[in-house]
C-alpha positions in Angstrom: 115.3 95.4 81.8 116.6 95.2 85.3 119.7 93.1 85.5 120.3 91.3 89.0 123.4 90.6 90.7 122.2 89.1 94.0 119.3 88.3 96.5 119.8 88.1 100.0 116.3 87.0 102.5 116.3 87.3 106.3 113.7 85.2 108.0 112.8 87.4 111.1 110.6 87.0 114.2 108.9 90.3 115.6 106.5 89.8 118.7 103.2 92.1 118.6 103.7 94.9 121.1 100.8 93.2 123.1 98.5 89.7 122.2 96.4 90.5 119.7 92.8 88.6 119.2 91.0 87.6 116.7 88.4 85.1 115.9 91.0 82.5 114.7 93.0 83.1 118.2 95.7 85.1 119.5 98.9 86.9 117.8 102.3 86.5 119.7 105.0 87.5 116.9 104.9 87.9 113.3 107.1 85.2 111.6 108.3 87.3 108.1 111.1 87.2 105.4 112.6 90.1 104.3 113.5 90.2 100.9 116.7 92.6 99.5 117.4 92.4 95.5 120.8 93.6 94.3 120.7 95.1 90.6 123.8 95.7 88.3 124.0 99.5 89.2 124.3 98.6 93.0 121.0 99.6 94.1 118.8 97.6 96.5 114.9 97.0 96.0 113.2 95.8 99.1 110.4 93.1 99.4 108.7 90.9 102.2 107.2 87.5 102.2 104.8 86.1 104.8 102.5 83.7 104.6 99.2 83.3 106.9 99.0 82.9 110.4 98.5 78.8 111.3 100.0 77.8 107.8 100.6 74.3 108.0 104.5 73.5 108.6 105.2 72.2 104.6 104.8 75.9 103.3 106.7 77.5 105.7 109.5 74.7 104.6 108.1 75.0 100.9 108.8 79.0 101.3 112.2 78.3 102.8 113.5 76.3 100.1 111.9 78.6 97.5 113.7 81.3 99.1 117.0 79.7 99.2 116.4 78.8 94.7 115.7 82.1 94.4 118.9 83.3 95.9 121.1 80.9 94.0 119.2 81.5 90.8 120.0 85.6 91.2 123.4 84.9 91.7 123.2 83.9 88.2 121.6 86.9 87.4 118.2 85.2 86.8 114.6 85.5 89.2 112.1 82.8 89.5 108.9 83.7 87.3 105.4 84.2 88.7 104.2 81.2 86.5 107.1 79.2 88.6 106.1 80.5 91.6 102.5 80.1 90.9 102.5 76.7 90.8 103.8 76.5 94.5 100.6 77.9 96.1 101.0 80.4 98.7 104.4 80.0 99.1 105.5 80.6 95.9 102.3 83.8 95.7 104.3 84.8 99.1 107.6 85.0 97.6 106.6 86.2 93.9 105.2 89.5 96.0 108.5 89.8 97.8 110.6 89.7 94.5 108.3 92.1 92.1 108.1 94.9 95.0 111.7 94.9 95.4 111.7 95.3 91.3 109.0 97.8 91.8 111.5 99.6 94.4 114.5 99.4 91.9 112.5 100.6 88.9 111.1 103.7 90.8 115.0 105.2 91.3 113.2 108.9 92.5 111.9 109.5 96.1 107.7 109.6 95.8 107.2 111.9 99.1 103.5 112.5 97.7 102.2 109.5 97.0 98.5 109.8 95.9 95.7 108.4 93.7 95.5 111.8 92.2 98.9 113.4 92.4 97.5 115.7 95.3 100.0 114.3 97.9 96.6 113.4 100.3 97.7 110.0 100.7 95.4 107.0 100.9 92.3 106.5 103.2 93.2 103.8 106.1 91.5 102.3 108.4 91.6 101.3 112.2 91.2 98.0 113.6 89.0 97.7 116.8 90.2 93.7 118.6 87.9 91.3 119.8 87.5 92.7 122.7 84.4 93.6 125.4 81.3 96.6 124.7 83.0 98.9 127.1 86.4 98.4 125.9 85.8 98.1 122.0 83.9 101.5 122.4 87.0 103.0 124.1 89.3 101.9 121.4 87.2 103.0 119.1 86.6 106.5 120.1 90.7 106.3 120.5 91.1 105.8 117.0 88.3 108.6 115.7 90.2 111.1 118.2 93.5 110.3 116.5 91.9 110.6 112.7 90.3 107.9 112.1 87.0 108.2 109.7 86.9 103.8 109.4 86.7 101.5 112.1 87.7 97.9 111.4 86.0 95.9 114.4 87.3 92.2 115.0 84.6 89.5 115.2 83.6 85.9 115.2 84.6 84.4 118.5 81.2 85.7 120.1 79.0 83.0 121.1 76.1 84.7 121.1 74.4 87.5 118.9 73.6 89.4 122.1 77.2 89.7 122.5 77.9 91.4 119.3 75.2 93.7 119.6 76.6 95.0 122.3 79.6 95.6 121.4 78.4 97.4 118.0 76.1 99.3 119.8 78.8 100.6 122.1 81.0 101.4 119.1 78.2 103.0 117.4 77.2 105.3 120.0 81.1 106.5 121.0 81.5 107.0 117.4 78.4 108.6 116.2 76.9 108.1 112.7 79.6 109.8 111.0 82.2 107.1 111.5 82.2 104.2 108.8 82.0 100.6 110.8 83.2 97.5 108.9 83.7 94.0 110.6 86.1 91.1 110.1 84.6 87.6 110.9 87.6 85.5 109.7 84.8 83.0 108.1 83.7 81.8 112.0 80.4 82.2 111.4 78.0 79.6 109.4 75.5 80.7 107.2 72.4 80.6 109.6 74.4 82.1 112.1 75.8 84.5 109.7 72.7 85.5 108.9 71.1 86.2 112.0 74.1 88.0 113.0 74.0 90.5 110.5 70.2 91.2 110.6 70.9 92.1 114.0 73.4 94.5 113.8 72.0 95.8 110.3 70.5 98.9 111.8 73.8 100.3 112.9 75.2 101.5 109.6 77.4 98.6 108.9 79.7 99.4 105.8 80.3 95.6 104.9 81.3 92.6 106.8 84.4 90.5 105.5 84.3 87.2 105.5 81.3 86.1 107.3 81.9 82.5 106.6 84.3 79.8 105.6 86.3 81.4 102.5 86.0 77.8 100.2 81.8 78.1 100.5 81.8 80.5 97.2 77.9 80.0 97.0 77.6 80.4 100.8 79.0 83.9 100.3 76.3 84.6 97.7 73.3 83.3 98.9 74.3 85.1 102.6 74.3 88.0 99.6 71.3 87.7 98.8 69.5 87.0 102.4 70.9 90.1 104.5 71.5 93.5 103.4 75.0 94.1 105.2 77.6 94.2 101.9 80.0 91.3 101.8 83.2 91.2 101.6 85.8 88.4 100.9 89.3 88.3 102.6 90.5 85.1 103.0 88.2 83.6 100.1 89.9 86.0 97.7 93.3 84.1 97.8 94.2 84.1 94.2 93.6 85.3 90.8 92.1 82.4 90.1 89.6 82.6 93.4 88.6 85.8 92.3 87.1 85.3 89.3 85.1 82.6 91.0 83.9 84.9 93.3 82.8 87.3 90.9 81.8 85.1 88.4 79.3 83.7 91.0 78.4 87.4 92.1 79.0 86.4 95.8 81.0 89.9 97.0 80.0 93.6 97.0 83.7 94.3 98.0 87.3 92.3 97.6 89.6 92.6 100.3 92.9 91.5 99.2 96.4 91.1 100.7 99.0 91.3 98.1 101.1 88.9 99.6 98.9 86.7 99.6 97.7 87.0 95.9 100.9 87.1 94.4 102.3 90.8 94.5 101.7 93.8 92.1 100.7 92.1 88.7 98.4 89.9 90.2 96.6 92.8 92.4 96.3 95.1 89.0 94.7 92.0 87.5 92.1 91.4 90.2 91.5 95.3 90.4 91.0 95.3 86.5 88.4 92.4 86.6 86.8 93.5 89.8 86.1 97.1 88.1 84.6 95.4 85.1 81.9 94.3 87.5 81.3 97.6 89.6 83.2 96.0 92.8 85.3 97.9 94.7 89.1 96.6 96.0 90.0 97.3 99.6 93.6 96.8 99.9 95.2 94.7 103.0 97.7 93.1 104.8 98.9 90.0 106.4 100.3 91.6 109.5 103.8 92.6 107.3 106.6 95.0 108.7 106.7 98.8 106.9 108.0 97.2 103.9 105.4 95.1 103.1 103.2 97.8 103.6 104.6 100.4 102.1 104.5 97.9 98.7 101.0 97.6 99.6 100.2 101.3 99.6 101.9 102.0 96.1 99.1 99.5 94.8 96.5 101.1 96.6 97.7 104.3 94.8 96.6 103.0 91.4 93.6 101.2 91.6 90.8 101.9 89.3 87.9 104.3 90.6 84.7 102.4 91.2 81.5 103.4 91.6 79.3 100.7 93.6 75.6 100.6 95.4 78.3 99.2 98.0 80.0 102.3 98.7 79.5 106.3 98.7 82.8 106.9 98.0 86.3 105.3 97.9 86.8 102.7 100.5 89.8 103.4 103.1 92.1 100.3 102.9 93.7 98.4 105.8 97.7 99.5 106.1 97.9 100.8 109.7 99.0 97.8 110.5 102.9 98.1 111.2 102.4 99.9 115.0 101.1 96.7 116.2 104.4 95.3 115.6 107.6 96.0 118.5 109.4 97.6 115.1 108.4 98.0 111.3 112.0 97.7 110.3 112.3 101.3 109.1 114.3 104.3 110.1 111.6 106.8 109.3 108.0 104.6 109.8 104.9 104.9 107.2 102.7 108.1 108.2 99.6 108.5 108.9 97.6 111.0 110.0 93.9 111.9 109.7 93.2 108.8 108.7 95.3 108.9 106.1 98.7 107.0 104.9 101.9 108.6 102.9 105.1 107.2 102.2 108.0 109.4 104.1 110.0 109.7 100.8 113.3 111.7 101.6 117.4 111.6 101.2 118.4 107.6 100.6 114.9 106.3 100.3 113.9 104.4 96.6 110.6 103.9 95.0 108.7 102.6 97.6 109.8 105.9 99.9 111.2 103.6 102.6 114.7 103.2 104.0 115.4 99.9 106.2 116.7 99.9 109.6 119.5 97.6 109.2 120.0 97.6 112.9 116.6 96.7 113.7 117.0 93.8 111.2 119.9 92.4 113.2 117.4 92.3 116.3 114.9 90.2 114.8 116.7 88.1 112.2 116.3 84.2 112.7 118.3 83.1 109.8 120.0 84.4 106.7 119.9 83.0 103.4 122.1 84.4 100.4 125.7 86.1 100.5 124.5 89.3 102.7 128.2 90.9 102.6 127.4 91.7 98.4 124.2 93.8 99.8 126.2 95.3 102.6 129.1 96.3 100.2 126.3 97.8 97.7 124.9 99.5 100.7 
């Protein structure tokens, strides 16, 4: 049992290196909270909290003050349970993520330079992202990405107003690309179902790998009656929120794929959980992020590296997950980043780094911090 001496959380703003769009508008900065855990042996396990973009003010202020509990409680030597946490929503899913991948970074003491699903060291399959942006320059982004590695293309959608629009842009994509390259899109639920439908007939004929969240992520029997109308896969993102969301969305067989964050669900535990029930039912789990630094990503990876191998009419293979994330960000907090190359994502591992493989750039957390919450000079000491 890991005995705790301390827990110390920065609240940090990082601006994007350049505005990035999406259907539900534009990203300036990435608000985060990095999480450091102190243990009895003097070791630090990193975490990161973050909740979504446009959460309402109360649970940025819930996670504040759940934040500042925590760090009184682990001066005492105790954590704050996921059933505690649970009960908070998505702050308290936000901050339960944090804590158990900064336990998961204590736990694993050895450096994991070869991080892989089967012990090879090849990494996990990632994805690119493709903005919101027009035919001629989607397709040149895209044929970026496919020249740098890339074998999946994730294309922003939703904010066309007209199916032309998107075709277009597919098109383009499809034919810098060539059939080889997998295309998925992300809709961020702006379509409704008529329009979701007609959307996806049209674009049908291009090879579409799935399309997450066509439509609004409460409209559980929207998802599966889209399902049934259109022959595009579906995906849920932000409908698969929870534990507790996902078995409704299974239960109702609405998805062919889940996309899910870990910070948003609730950290490792809960994402085994999801991965467990979503295998019972032949689905396969694509995992995400929320826009997090390295840290939360590199937390992410480790659970990509254990998910259960699922075979699905969905899919001809595994499905490459969405980490390559952090370069979008002015820093990713850490001294050697996340790599990835051919389209593929390893922890750097080496002298000083823990379980997750990371080391954090302390300077580069003076830059960006906001705030401070929790006696920082017992982490510095231990460091």
């Amino acid at each position: 049992m890991t005995v705790i001496r301390a827990l110390v959380a920065d609240h940090l703003q990082i601006p994007f290196r350049r505005p990035f769009p999406t259907a539900t508008g534009m990203w300036l900065e990435r608000d985060t909270w990095l999480i450091r855990v102190l243990d009895a042996d003097g070791r630090i396990g990193l975490g990161e909290a973050v909740l979504e973009r446009g959460s309402a003010e109360v649970a940025e202020t819930i996670l504040t003050a759940l934040i500042r509990e925590a760090a009184d409680s682990a001066a005492e030597g105790r954590l704050p349970s996921m059933g505690e946490l649970e009960a908070h929503g998505a702050p308290g899913r936000a901050l339960n993520a944090a804590i158990e991948s900064a336990l998961l970074d204590l736990r694993q003491t050895s450096p994991r330079p070869e991080i892989a699903p089967d012990g090879d060291g090849d990494g996990v399959g990632v994805n690119a992202t493709v903005p919101s942006l027009g035919a001629k320059a989607a397709a040149d982004a895209a044929r970026q990405s496919v020249e740098a590695g890339f074998l999946t293309l994730k294309i922003k959608a939703g904010a066309e107003r007209e199916t032309d629009v998107l075709v277009e842009r597919i098109r383009a994509i499809r034919t810098a690309v060539g059939p080889g390259v997998r295309l998925r899109l992300d809709v961020n639920g702006a379509w409704d179902l008529d329009t979701a439908e007609d959307r996806l007939l049209a674009i049908a004929r291009f090879d579409i790998e799935y399309v997450e969240q066509p439509i609004a992520a409460l409209d559980v029997d929207g998802l599966g009656e889209l399902r049934r109308r259109v022959r595009v896969p579906i995906a849920a993102d932000e409908a698969a929120s929870s534990v507790h969301a996902v078995r409704a969305l299974l239960a109702a067989d609405a998805v062919d794929v889940l996309v899910i964050k870990p910070a948003r669900v609730g950290g490792p535990a809960a994402v085994a959980e999801i991965a467990e029930r979503a295998a019972e039912r032949g689905v396969p789990v694509v995992i995400s992020t929320l826009f997090e630094t390295g840290v939360g990503i590199a937390a992410a990876l480790s659970m990509a590296t254990v998910l259960p191998d699922v075979v699905s009419d969905s899919s001809d293979g595994p499905l490459d997950h969405g980490l390559a994330t952090a370069g979008l960000l002015e820093h990713d907090l850490l001294v050697e980043s996340l790599l990835v190359a051919d389209g593929r994502m390893h922890a750097p591992g080496g002298p000083g780094s823990g379980g997750l493989g990371i080391v954090l750039d302390v300077r580069a957390l003076d830059r960006f911090r906001v705030e401070a919450v929790g006696t920082a000079g017992t982490i510095e000491a231990a460091g």
